[in-house]
C-alpha positions in Angstrom: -32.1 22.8 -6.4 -32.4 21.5 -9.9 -29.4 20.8 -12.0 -28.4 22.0 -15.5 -29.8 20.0 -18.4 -27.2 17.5 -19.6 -26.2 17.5 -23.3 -26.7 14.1 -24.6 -23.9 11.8 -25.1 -21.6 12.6 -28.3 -22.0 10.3 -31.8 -21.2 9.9 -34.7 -24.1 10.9 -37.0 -25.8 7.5 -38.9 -24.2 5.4 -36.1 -26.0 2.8 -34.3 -28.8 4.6 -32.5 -28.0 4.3 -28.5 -30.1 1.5 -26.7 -32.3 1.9 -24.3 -30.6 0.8 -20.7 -30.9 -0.6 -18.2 -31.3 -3.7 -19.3 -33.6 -6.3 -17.7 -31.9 -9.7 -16.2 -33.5 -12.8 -18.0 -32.4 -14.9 -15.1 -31.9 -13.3 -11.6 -28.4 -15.0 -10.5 -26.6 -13.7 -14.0 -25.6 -10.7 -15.8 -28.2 -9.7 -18.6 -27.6 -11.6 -21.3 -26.9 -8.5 -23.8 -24.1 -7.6 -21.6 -21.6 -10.6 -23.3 -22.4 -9.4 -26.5 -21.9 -5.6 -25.3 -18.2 -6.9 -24.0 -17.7 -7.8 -27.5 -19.1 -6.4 -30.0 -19.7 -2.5 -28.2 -17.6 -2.8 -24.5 -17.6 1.0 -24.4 -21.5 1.4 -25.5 -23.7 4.3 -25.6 -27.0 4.0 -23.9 -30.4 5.8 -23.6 -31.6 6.7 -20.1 -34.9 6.3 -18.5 -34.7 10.1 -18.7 -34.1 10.0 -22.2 -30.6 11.7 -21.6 -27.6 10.0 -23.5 -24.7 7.8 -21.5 -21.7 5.4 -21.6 -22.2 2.0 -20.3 -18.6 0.0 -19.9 -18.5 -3.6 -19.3 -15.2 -4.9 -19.9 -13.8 -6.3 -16.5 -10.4 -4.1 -16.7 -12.4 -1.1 -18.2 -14.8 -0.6 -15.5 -11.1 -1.0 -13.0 -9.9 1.3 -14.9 -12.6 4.0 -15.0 -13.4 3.4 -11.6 -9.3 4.3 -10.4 -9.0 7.1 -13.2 -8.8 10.5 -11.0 -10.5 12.2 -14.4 -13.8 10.5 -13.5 -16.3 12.3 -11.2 -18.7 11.0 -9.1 -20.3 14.8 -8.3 -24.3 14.4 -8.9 -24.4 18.0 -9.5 -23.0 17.3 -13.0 -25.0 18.2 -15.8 -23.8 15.2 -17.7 -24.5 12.7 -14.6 -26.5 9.5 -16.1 -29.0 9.5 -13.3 -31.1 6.8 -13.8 -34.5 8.1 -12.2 -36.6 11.1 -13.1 -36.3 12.6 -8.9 -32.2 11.0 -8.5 -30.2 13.5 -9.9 -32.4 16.4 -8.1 -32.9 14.6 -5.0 -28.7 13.8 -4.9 -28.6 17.7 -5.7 -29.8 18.8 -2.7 -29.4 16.0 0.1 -25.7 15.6 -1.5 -24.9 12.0 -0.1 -21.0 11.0 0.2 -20.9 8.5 -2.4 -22.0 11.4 -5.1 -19.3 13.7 -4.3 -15.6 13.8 -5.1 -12.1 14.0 -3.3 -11.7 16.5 -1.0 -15.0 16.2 -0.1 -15.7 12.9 -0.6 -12.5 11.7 1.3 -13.1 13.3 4.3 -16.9 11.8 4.9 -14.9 8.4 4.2 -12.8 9.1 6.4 -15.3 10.2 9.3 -17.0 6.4 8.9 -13.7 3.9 8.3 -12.7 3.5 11.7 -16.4 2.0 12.9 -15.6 -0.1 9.3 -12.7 -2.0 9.8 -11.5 -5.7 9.8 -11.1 -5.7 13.4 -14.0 -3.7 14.2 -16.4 -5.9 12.2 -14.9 -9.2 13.8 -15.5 -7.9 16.9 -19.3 -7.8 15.6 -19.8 -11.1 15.1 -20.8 -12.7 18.0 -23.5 -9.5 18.7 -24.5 -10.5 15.0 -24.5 -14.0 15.5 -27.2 -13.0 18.7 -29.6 -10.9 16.5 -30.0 -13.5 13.8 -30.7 -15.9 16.0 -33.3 -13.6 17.5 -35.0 -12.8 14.4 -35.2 -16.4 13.1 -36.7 -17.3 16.4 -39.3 -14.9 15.8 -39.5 -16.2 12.5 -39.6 -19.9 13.0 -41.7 -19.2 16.1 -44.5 -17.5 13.5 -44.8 -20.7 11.6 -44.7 -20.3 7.6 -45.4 -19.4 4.9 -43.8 -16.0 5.3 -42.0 -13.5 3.3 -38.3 -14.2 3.8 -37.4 -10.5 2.4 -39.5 -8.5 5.2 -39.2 -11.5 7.8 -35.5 -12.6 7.4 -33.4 -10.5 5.0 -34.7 -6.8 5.5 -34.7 -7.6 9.7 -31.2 -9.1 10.0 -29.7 -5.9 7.5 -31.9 -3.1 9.4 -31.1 -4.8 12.9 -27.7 -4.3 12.7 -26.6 -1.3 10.7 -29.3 0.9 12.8 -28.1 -1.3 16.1 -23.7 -0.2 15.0 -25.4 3.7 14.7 -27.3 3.4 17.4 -30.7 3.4 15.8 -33.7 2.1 18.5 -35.3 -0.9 17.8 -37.7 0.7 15.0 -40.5 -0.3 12.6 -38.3 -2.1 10.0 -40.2 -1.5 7.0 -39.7 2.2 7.7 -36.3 2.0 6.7 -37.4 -0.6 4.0 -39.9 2.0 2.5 -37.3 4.5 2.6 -35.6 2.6 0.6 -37.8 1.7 -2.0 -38.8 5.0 -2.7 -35.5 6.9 -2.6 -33.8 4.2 -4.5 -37.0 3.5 -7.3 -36.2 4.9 -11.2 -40.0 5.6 -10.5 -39.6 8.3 -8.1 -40.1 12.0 -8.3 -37.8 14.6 -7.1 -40.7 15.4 -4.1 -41.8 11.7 -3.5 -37.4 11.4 -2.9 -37.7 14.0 -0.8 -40.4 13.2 1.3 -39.0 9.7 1.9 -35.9 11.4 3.0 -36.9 13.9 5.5 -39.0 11.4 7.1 -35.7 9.6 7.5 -33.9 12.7 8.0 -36.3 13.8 10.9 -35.7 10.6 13.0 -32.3 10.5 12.9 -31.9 14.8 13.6 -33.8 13.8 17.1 -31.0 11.2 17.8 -28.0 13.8 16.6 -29.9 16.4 19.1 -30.1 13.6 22.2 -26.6 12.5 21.2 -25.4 16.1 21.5 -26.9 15.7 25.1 -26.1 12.4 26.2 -23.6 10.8 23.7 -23.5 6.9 23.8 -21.6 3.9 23.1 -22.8 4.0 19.2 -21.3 5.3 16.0 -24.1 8.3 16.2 -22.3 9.4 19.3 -19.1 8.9 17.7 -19.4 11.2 14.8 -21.3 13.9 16.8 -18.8 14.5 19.4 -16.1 14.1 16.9 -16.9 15.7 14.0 -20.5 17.9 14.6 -19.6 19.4 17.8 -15.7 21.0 16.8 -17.7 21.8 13.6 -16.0 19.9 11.2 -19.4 19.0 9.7 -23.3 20.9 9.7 -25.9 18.9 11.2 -27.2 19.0 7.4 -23.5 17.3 6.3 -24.2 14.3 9.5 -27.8 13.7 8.7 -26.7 13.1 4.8 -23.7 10.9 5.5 -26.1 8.8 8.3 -28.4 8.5 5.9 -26.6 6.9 2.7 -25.1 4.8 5.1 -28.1 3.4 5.7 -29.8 3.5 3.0 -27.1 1.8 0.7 -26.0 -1.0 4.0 -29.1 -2.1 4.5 -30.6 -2.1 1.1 -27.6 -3.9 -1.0 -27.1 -6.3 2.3 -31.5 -7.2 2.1 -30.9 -8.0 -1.7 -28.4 -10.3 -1.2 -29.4 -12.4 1.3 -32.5 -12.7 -0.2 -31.2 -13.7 -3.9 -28.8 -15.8 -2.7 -31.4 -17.8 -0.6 -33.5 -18.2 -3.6 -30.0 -19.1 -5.2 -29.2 -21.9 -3.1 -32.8 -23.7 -3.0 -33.2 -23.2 -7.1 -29.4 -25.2 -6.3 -29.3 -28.1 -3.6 -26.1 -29.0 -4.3 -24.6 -25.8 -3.3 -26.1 -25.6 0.3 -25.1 -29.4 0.7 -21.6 -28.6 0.3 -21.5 -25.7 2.5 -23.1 -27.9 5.6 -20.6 -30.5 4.7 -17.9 -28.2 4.7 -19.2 -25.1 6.7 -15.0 -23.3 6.2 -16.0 -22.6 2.8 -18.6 -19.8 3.6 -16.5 -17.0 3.5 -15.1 -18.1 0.2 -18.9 -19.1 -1.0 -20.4 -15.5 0.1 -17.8 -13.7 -1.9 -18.9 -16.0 -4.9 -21.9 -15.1 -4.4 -21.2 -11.2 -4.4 -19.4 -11.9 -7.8 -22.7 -13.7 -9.6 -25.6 -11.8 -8.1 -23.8 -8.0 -8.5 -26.5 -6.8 -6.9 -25.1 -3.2 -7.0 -24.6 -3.4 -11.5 -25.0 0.1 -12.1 -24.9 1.9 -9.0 -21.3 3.4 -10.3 -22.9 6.6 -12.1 -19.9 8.7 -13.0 -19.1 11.6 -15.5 -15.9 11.9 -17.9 -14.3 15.2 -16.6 -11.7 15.0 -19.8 -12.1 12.7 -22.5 -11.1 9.4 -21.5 -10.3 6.3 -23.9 -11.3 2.6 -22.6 -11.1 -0.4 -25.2 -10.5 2.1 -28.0 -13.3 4.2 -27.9 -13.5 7.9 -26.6 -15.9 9.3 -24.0 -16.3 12.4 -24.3 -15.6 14.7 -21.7 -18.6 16.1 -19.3 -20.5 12.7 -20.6 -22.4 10.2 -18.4 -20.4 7.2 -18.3 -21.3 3.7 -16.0 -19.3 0.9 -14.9 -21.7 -2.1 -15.0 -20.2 -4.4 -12.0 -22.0 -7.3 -13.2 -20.4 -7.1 -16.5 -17.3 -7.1 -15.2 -18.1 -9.9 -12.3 -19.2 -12.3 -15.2 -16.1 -11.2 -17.9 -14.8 -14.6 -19.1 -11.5 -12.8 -20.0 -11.0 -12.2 -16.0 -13.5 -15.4 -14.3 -13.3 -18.7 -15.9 -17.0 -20.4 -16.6 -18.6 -17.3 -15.4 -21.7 -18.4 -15.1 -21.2 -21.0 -13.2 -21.2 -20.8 -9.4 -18.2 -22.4 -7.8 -17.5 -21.9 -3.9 -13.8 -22.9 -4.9 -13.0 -20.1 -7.0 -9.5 -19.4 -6.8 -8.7 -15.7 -7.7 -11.7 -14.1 -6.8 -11.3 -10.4 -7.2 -14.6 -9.5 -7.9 -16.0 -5.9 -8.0 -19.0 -6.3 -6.1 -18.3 -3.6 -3.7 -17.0 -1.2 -6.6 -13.3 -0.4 -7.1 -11.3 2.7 -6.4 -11.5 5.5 -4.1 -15.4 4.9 -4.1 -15.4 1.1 -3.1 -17.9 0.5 -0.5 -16.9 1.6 2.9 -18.8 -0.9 4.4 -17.6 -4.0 2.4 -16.3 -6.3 5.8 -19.4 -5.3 7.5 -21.5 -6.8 4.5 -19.5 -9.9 4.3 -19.9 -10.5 7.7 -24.0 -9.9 7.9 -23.9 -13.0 5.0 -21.9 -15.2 6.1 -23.6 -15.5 9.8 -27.5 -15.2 8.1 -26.8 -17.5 5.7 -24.8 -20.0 7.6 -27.6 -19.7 10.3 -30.4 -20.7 8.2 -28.7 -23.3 6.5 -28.1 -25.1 10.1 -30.9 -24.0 11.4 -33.5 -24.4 8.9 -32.4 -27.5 6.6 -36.3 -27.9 4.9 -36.8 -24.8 4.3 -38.1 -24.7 0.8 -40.3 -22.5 -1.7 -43.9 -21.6 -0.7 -45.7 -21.3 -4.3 -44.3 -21.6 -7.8 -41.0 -20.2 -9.0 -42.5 -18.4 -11.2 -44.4 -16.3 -8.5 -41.2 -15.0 -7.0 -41.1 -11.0 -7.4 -38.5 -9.7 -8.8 -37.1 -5.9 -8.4 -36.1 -4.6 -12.4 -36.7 -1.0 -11.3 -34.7 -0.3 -8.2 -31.1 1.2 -7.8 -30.3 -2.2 -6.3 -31.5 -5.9 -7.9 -33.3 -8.0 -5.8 -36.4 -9.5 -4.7 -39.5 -7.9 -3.9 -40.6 -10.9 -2.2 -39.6 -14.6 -1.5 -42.2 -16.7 -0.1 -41.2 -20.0 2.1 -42.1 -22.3 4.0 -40.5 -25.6 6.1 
């Protein structure tokens, strides 16, 4: 299926041209630096696309709460106006129709199909199985000896493990999922190199649904099968779409941050020293982290179904608008000293996870996965260091999600 062609973003003729977005990071634990000055001077901005189509960005902390609450903003990927960000996205989204590109009904009853494996108590029950697969895959890594690749070794294993280990997922090659990943989610990607990379995914987890069918489990798999697939309140088509995203956008945001904020914390050796001498404050020290890396900045891709006025400025109805999280997460009008990472923040109501109907279902889940990885290599691993020159670290400008490519280390 191929959607409409959008109409480019409305302007007023011999306006400021639209820039070209997304906008690189200069440094990798801060908000582009052109986003103050868009909070200023242009909060409600229009942008050009990768795919040359027009858009909204917003980065005003109470504009992007606002658009991301306001019931006349769509999340449907079908849209013509949606400001897909990737030449295969829109297309891809089109056909495959994940949950998090759909709207209310829709939309609300997916959610609803995954928040009971989601919440508070459900995750802290988690913890100690958690706790016993990081430990596993740093002894594997320790055991290796370094250098090594913290992303494939540490970050992408300990994210994989345990979202495919909740579903129900076999003990898999974990760069499948990774590669899945990089391809689905790359601005890079055609529509068939998307769709390749997802039936591949797709075609593993169908032979689970079918054995689940069969022989349901103690998993989530098994859970949403006999509840949902079986009575036929969803297709097999519907399941395999909603397993997927929830894989694909757990373990990929989950990889990032780990990752980052390891870098993070050995670029800073005073931050890690306070966490080992005060080990309470990691809870309060991940969700800083959340708020400063935003690793998620422009995964909210919405569309104005009516016009809609933020800061003053119109956006047009059927146009492409997006809430940039890490403008928002680094607004000095909400976060005192933005920039600066303090495990003390009081206050913190970041938007990391998004806002709104559409925040992430898996938020506690996420939370716990950082907490336990990076308390554990903190403790367990107090040299660890660099392997190589900072400048050597690879960065990820061109995927859905910010991160690293690769972090080498040692110890």
């Amino acid at each position: 299926m191929t959607p409409p062609e959008s109409p480019t973003a409305s302007h007023t003729p011999g306006a400021t041209p639209p820039r070209d977005f997304p906008i690189q990071r200069g440094c990798p634990f801060a908000a582009p630096a052109e986003y103050a000055a868009l909070r200023t001077d242009d909060p409600v901005a229009r942008v050009t696309l990768p795919t040359r189509r027009e858009a909204w960005v917003v980065t005003r902390y109470d504009d992007v709460r606002e658009l991301l609450s306001d019931p006349r903003v769509s999340a449907d990927i079908r849209r013509p106006g949606f400001p897909a960000l990737g030449e295969g996205e829109q297309e891809a989204g089109a056909r495959f129709r994940p949950f998090i590109r759909t709207d209310a009904p829709e939309h609300t009853r997916y959610r609803r199909m995954l928040l009971p494996a989601f919440t508070v108590r459900r995750v802290r029950a988690m913890r100690p199985a958690v706790q016993a697969r990081v430990d596993e895959i740093l002894d594997g890594m320790l055991a290796a000896g370094g250098p090594v690749d913290l992303v494939s070794a540490y970050a992408n294993a300990v994210s994989t493990s345990v979202i495919c280990e909740l579903l129900g997922i076999p003990r898999h090659d974990l760069e499948f999922f990774r590669d899945v990943t990089r391809i689905s989610g790359s601005r890079n990607s055609t529509a068939e190199q998307v769709s390749e990379a997802l039936g591949g995914l797709f075609g593993l987890l169908g032979g689970l649904v079918a054995e689940r069918r069969e022989e349901p489990r103690d998993d989530l798999i098994s859970k949403l099968v006999t509840d949902h697939l079986v009575p036929g309140n969803v297709t097999t088509e519907q399941l395999l779409s909603t397993l997927g995203i929830t894989i694909n956008a757990g373990r990929e945001t989950t990889t990032s941050m780990i990752a980052l904020s390891t870098l993070l914390l050995l670029d800073r050796p005073e931050l890690p020293a306070e966490l080992r001498k005060d080990p309470d404050l990691m809870p309060a020290a991940v969700d800083e982290l959340l708020r400063v890396l935003s690793v998620a900045d422009s995964i909210p891709l919405r569309v104005a179904a009516e016009d809609i006025e933020l800061s003053g400025r119109t956006v047009p109805a059927d146009d492409g608008v997006i809430a940039l999280l890490a403008g928002a997460n680094h607004d000095p009008e909400q976060f005192d000293d933005p920039e600066r990472v303090d495990f003390h923040r009081t206050d913190n109501h970041h938007v990391a996870f998004g806002y709104g109907v559409h925040q992430c279902v898996g938020q506690h889940l996420a939370r716990l996965e950082l907490e336990v990885a990076l308390e554990t290599l903190l403790r367990r691993v107090p040299t660890l260091r660099l392997a190589g020159e900072r400048d050597q670290v690879v960065v990820k400008h061109d995927s859905a999600t910010f991160g690293l490519e690769e972090l080498m280390v040692t110890w």
